[in-house]
N, CA, C, O and CB atoms as a CASP TS submission, in Angstrom:
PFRMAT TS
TARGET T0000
AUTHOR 0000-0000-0000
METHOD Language model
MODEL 1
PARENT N/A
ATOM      1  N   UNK     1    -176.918  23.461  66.879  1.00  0.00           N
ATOM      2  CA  UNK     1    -176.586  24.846  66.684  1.00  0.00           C
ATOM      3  C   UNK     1    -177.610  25.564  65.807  1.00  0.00           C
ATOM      4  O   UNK     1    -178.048  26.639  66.218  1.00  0.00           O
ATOM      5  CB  UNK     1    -175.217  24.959  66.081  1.00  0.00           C
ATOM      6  N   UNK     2    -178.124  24.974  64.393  1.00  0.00           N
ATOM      7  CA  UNK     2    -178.930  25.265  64.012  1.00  0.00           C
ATOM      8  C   UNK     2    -180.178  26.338  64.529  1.00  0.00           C
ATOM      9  O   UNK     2    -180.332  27.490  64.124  1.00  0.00           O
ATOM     10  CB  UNK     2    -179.038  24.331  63.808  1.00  0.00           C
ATOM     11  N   UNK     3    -181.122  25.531  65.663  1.00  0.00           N
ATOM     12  CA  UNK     3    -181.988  26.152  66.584  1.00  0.00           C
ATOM     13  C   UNK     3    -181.761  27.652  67.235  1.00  0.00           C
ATOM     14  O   UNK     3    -182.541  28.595  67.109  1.00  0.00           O
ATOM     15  CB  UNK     3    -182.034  25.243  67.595  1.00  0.00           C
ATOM     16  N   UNK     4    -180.410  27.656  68.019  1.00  0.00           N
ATOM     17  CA  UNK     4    -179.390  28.495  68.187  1.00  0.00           C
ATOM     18  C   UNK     4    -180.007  29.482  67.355  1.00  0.00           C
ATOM     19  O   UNK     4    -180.997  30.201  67.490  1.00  0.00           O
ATOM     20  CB  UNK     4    -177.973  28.005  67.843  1.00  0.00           C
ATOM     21  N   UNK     5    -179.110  29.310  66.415  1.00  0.00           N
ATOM     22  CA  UNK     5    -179.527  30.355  65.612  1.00  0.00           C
ATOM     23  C   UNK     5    -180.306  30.896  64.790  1.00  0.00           C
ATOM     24  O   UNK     5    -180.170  31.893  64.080  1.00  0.00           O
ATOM     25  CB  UNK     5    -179.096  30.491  65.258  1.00  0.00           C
ATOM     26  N   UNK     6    -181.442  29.913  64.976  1.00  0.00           N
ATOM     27  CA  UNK     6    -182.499  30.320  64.557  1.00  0.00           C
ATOM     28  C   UNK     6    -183.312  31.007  65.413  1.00  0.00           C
ATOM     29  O   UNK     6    -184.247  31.541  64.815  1.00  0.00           O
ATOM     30  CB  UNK     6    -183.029  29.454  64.087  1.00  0.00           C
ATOM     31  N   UNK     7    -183.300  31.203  66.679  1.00  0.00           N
ATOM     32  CA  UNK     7    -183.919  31.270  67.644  1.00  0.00           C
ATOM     33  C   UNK     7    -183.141  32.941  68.447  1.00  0.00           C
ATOM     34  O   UNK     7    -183.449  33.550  69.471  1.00  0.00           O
ATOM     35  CB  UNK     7    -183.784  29.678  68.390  1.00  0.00           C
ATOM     36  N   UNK     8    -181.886  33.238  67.211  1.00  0.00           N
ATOM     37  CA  UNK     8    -181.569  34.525  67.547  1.00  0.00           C
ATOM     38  C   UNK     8    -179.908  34.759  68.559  1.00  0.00           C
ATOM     39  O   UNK     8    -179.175  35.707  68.837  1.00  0.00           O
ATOM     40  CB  UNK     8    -183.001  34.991  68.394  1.00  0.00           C
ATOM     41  N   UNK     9    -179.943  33.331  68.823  1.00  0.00           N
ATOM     42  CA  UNK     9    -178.590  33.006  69.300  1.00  0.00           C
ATOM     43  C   UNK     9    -177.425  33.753  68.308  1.00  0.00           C
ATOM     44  O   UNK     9    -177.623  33.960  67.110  1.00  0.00           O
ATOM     45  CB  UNK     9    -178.432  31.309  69.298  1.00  0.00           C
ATOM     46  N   UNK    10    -175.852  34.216  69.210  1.00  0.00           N
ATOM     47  CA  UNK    10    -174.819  34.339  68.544  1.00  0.00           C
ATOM     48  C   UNK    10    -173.475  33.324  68.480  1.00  0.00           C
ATOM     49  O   UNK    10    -174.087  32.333  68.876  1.00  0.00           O
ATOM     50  CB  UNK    10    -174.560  35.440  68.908  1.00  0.00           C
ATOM     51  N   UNK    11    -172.652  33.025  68.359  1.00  0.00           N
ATOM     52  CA  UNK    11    -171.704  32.388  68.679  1.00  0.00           C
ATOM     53  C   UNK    11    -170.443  33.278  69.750  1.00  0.00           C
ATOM     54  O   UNK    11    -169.869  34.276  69.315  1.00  0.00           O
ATOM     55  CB  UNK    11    -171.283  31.901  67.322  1.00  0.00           C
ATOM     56  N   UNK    12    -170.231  32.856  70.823  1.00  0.00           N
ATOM     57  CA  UNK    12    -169.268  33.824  71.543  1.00  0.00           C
ATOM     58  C   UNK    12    -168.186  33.850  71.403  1.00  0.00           C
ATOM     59  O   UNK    12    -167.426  32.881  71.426  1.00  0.00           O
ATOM     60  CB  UNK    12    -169.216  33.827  72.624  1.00  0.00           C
ATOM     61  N   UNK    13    -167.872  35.158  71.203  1.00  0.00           N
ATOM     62  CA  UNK    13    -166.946  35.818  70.532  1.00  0.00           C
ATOM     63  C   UNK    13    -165.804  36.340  71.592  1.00  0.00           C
ATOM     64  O   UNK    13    -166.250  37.200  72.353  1.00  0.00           O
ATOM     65  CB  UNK    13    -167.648  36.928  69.735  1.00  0.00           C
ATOM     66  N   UNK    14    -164.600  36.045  71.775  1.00  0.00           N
ATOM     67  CA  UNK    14    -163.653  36.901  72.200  1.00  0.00           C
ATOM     68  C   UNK    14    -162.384  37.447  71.832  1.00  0.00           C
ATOM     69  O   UNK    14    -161.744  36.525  71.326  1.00  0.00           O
ATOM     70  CB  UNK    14    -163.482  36.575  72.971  1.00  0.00           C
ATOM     71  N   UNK    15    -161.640  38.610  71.843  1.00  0.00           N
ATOM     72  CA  UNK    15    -160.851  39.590  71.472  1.00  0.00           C
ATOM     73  C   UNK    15    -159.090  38.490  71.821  1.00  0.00           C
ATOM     74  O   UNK    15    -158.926  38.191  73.004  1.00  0.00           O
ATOM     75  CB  UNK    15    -161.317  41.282  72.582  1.00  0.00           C
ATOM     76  N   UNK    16    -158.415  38.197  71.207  1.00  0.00           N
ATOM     77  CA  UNK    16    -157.082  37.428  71.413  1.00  0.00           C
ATOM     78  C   UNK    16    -156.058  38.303  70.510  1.00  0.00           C
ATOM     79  O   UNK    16    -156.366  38.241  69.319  1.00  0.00           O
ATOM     80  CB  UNK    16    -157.178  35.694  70.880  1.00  0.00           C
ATOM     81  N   UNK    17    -154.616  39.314  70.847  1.00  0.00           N
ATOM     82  CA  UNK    17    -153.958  39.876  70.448  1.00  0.00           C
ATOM     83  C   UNK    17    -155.096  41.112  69.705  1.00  0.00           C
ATOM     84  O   UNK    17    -156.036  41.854  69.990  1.00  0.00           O
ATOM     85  CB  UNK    17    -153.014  38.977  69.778  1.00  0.00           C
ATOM     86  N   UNK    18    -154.431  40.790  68.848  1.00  0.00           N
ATOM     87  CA  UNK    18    -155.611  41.746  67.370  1.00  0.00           C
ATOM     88  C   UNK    18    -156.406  41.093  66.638  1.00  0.00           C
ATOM     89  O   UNK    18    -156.797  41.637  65.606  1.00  0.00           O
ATOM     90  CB  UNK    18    -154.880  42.462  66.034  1.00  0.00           C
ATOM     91  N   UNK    19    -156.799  39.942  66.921  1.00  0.00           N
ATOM     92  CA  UNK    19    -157.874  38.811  66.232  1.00  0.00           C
ATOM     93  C   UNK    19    -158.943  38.750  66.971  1.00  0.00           C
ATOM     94  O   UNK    19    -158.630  38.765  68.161  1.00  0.00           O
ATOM     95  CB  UNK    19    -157.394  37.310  66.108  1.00  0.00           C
ATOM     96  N   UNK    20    -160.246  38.677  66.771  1.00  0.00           N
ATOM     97  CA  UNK    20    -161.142  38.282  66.915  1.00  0.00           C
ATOM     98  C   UNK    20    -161.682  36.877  66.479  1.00  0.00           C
ATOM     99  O   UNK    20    -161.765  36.477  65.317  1.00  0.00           O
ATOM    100  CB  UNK    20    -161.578  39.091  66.622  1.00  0.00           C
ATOM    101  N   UNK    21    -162.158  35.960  68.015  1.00  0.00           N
ATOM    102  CA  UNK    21    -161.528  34.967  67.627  1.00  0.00           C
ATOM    103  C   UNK    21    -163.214  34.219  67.704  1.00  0.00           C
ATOM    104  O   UNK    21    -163.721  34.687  68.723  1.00  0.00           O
ATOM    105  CB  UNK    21    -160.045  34.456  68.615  1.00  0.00           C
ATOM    106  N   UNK    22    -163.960  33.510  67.195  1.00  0.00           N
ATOM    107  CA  UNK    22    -165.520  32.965  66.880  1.00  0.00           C
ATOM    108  C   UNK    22    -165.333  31.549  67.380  1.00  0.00           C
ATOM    109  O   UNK    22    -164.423  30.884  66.886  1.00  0.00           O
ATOM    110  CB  UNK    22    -166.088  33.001  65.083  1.00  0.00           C
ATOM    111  N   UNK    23    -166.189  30.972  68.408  1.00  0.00           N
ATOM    112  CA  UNK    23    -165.896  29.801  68.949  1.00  0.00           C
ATOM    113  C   UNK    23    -167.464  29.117  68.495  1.00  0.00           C
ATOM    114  O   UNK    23    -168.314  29.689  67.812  1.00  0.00           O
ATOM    115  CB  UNK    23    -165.408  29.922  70.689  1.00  0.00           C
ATOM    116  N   UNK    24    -167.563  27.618  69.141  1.00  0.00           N
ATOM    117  CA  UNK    24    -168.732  26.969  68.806  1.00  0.00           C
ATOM    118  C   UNK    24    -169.740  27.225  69.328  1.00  0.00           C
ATOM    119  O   UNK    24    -170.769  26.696  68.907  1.00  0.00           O
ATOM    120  CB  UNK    24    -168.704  25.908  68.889  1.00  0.00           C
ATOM    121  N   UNK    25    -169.782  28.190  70.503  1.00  0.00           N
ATOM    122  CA  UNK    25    -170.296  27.729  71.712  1.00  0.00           C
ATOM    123  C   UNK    25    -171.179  29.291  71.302  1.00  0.00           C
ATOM    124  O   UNK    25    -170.752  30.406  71.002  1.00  0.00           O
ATOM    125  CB  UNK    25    -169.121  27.367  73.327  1.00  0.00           C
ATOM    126  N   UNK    26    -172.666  28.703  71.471  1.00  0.00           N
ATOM    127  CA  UNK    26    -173.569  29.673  71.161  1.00  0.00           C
ATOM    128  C   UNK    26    -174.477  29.963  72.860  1.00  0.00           C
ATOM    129  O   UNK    26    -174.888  29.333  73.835  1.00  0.00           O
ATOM    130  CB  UNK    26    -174.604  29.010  69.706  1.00  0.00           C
ATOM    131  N   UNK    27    -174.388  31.415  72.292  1.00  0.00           N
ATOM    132  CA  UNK    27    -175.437  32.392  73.420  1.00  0.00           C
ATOM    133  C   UNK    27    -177.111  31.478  73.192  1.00  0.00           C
ATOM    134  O   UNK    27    -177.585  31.068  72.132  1.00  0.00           O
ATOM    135  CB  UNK    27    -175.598  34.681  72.672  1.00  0.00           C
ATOM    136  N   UNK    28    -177.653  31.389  74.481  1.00  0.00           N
ATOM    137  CA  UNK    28    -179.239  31.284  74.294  1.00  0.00           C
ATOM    138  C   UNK    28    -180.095  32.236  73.507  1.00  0.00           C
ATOM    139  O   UNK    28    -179.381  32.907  72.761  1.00  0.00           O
ATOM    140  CB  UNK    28    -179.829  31.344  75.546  1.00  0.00           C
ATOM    141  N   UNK    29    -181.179  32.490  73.421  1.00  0.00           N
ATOM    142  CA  UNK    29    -182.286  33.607  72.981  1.00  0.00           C
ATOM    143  C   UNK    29    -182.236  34.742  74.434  1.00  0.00           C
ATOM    144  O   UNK    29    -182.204  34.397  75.615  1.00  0.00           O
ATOM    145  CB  UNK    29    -184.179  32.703  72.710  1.00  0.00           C
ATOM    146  N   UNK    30    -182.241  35.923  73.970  1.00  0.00           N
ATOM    147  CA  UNK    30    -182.488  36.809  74.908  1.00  0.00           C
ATOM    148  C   UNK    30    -183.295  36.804  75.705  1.00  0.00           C
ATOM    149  O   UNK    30    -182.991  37.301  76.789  1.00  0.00           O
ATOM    150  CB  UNK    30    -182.608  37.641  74.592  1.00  0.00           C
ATOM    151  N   UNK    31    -184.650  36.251  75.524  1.00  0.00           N
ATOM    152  CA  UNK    31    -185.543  36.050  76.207  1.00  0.00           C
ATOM    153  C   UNK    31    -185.445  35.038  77.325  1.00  0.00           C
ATOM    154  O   UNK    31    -185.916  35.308  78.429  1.00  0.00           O
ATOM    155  CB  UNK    31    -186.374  35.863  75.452  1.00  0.00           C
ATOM    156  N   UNK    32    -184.783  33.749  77.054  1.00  0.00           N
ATOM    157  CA  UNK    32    -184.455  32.607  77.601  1.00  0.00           C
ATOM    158  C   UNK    32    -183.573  33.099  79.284  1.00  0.00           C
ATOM    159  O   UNK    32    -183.628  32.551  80.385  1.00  0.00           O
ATOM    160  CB  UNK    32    -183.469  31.732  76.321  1.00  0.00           C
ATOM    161  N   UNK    33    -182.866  34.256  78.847  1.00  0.00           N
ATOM    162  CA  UNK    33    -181.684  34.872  80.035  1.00  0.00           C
ATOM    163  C   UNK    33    -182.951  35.375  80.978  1.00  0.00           C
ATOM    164  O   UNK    33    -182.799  34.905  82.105  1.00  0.00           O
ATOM    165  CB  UNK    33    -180.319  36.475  79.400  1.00  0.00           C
ATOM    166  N   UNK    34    -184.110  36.151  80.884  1.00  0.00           N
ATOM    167  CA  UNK    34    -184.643  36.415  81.688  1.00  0.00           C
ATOM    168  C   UNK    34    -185.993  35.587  82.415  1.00  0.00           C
ATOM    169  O   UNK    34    -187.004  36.139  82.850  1.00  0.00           O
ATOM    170  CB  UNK    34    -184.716  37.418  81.287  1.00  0.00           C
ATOM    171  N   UNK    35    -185.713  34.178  82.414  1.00  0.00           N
ATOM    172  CA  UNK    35    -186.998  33.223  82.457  1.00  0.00           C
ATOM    173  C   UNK    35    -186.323  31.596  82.431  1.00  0.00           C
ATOM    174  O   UNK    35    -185.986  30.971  81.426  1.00  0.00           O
ATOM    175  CB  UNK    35    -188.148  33.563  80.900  1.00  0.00           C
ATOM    176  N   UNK    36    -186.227  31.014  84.277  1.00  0.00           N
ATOM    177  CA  UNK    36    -185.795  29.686  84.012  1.00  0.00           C
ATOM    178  C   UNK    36    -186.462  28.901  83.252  1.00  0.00           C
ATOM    179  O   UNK    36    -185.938  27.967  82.644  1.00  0.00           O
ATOM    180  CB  UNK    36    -185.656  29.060  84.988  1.00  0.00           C
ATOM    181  N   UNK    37    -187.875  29.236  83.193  1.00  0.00           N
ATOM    182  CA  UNK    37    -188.784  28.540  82.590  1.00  0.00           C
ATOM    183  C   UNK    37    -188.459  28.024  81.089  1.00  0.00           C
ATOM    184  O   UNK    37    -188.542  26.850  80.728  1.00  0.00           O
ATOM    185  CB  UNK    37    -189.903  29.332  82.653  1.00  0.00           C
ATOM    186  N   UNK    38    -187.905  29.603  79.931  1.00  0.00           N
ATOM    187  CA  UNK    38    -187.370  29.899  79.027  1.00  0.00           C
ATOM    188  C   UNK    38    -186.058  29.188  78.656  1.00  0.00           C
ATOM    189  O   UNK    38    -185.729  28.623  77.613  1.00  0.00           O
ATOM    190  CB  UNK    38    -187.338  31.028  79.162  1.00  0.00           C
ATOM    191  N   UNK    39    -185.226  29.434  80.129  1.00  0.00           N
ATOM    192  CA  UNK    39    -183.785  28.461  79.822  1.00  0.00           C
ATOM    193  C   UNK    39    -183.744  26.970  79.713  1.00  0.00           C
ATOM    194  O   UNK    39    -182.762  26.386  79.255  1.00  0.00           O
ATOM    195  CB  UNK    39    -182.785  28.629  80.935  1.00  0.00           C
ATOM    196  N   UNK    40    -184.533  26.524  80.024  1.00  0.00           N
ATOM    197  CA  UNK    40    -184.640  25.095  80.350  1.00  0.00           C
ATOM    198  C   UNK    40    -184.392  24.226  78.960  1.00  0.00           C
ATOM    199  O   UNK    40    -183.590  23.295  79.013  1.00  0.00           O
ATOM    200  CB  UNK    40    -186.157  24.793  81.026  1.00  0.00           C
ATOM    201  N   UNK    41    -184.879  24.438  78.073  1.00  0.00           N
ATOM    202  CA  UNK    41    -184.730  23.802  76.898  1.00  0.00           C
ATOM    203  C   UNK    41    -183.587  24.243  76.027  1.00  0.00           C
ATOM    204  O   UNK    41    -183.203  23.428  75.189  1.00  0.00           O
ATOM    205  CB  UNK    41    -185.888  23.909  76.239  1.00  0.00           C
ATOM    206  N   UNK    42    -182.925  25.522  76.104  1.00  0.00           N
ATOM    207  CA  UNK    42    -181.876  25.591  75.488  1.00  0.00           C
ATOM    208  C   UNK    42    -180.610  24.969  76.495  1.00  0.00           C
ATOM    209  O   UNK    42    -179.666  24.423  75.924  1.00  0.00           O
ATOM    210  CB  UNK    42    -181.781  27.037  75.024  1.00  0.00           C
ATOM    211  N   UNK    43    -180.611  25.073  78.139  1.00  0.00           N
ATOM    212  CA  UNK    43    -179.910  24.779  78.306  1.00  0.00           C
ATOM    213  C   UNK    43    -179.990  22.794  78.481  1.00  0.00           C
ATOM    214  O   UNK    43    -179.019  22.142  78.865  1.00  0.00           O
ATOM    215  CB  UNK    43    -179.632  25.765  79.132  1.00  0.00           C
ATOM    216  N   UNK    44    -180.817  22.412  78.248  1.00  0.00           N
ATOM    217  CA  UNK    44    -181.156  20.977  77.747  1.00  0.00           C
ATOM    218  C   UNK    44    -180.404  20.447  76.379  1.00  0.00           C
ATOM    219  O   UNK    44    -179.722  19.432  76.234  1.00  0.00           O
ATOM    220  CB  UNK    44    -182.744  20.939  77.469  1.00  0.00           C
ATOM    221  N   UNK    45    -180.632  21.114  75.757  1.00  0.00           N
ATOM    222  CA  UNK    45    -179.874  21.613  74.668  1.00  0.00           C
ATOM    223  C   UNK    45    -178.268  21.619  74.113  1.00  0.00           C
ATOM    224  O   UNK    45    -177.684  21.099  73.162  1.00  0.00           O
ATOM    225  CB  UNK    45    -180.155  22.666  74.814  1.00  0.00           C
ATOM    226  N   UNK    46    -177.909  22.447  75.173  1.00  0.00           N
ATOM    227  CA  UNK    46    -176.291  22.529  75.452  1.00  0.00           C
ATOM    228  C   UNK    46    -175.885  21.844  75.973  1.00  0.00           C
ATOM    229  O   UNK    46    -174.717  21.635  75.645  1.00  0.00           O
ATOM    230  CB  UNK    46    -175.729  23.370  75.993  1.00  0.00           C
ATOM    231  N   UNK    47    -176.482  20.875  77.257  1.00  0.00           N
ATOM    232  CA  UNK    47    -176.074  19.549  78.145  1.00  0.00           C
ATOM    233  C   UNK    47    -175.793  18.204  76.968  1.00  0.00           C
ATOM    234  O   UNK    47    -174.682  17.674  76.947  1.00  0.00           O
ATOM    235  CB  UNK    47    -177.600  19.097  79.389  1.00  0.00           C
ATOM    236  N   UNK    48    -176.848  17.755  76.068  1.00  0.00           N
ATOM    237  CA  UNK    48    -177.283  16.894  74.632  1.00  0.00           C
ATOM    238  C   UNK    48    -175.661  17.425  74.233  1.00  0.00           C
ATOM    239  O   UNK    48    -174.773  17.086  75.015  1.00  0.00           O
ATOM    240  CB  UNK    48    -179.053  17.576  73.353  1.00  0.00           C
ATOM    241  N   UNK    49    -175.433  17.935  73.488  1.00  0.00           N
ATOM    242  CA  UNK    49    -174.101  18.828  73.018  1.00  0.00           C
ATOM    243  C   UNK    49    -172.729  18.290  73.252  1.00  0.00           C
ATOM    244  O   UNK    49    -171.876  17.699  72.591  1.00  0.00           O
ATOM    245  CB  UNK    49    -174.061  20.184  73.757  1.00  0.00           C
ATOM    246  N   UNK    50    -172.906  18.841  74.740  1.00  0.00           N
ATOM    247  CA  UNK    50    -171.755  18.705  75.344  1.00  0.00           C
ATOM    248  C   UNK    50    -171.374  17.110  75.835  1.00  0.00           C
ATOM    249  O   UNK    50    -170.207  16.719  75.866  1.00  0.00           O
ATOM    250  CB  UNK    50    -171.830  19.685  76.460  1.00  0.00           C
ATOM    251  N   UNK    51    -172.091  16.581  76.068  1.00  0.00           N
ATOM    252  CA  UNK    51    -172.082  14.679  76.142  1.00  0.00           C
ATOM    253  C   UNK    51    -171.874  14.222  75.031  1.00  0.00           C
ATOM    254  O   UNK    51    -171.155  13.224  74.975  1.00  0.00           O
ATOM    255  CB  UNK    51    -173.440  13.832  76.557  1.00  0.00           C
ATOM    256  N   UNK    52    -172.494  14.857  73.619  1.00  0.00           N
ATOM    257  CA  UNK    52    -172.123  14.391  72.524  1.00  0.00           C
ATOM    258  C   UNK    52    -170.574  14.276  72.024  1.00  0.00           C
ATOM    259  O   UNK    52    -170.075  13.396  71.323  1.00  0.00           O
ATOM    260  CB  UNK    52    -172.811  15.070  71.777  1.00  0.00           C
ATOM    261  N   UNK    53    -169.991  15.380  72.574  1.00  0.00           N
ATOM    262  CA  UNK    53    -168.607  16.047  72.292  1.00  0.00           C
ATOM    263  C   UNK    53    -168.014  15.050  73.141  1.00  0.00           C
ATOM    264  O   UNK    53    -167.293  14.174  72.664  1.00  0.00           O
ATOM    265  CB  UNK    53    -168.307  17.748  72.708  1.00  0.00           C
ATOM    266  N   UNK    54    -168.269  15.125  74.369  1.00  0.00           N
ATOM    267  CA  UNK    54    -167.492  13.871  75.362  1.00  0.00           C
ATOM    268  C   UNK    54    -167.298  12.331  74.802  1.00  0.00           C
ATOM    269  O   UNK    54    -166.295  11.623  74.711  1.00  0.00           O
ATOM    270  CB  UNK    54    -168.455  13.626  76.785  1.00  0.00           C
ATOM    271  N   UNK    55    -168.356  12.165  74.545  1.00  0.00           N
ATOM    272  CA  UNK    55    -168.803  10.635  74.392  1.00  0.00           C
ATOM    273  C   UNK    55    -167.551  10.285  72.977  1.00  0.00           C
ATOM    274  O   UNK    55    -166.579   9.554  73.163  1.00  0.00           O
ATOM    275  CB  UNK    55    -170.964  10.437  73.864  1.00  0.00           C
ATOM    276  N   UNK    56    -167.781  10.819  71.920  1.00  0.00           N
ATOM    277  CA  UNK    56    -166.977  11.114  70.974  1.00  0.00           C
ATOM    278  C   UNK    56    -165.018  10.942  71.244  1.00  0.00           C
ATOM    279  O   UNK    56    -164.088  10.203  70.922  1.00  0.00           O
ATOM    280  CB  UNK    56    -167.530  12.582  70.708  1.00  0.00           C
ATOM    281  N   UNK    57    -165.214  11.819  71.807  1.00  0.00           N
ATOM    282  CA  UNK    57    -163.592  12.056  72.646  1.00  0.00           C
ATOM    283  C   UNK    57    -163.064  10.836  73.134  1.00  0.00           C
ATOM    284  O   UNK    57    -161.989  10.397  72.725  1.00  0.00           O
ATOM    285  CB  UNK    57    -163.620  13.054  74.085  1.00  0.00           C
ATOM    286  N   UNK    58    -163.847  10.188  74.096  1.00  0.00           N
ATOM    287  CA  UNK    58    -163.904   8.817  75.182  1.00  0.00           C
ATOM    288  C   UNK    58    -164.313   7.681  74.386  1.00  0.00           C
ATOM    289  O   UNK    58    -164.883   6.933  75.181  1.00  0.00           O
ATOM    290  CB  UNK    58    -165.070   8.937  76.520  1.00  0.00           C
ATOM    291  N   UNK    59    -164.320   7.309  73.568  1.00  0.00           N
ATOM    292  CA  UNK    59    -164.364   6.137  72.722  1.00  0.00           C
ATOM    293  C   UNK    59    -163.552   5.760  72.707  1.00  0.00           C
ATOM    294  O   UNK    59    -162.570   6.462  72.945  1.00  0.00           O
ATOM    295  CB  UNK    59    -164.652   6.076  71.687  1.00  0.00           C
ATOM    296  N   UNK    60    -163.432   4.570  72.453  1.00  0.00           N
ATOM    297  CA  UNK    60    -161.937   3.280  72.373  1.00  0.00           C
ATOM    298  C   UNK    60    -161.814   2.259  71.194  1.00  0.00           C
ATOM    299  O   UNK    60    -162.359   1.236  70.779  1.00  0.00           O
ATOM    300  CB  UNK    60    -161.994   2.078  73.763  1.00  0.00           C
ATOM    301  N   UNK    61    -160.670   3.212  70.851  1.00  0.00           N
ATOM    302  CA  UNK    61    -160.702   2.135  69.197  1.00  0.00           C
ATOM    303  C   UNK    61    -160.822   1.111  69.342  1.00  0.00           C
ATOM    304  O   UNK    61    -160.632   0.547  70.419  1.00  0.00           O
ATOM    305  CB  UNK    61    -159.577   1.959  68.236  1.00  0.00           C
ATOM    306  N   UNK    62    -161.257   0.437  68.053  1.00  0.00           N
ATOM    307  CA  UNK    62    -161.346  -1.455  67.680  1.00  0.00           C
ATOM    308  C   UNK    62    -159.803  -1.447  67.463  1.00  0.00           C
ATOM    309  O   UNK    62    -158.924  -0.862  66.831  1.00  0.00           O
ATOM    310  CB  UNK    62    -162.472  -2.187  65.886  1.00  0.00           C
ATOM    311  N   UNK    63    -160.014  -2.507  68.418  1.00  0.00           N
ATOM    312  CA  UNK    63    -158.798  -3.363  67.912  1.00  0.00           C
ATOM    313  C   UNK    63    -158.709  -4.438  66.402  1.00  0.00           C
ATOM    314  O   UNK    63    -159.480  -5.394  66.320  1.00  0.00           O
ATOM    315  CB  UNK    63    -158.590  -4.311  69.158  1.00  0.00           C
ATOM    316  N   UNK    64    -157.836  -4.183  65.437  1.00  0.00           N
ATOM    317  CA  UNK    64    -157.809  -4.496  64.320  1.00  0.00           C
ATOM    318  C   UNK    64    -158.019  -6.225  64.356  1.00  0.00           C
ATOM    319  O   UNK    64    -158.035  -6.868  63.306  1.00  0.00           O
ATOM    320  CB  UNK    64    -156.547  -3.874  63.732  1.00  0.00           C
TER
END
């Protein structure tokens, strides 16, 4: 996420009742939206991420 936002990224944001509600999940660089060339590494990026999150989830405790 770091990169993200260093790179000008926001976190996406959506409207729930009267809350505004801030999730994990970050926008690319503006530039990146107009250039596959550009997307390629952030969305490389978000793939790394999202397997991380899985892999995590899908683990199987030790048995004591």
């Amino acid at each position: 996420m770091p990169a993200f936002v260093a790179a000008g990224g926001a976190p996406f944001t959506f409207a729930k009742k009267d809350r505004k509600i801030v999730t994990s999940l970050m926008s690319p660089p503006a530039e990146a939206l107009e250039s596959p060339s550009a997307m390629k590494p952030w969305a490389r990026l978000a793939l790394e991420a999202a397997m991380r999150a899985t892999a995590k989830k899908t683990r199987v405790p030790k048995k004591p």
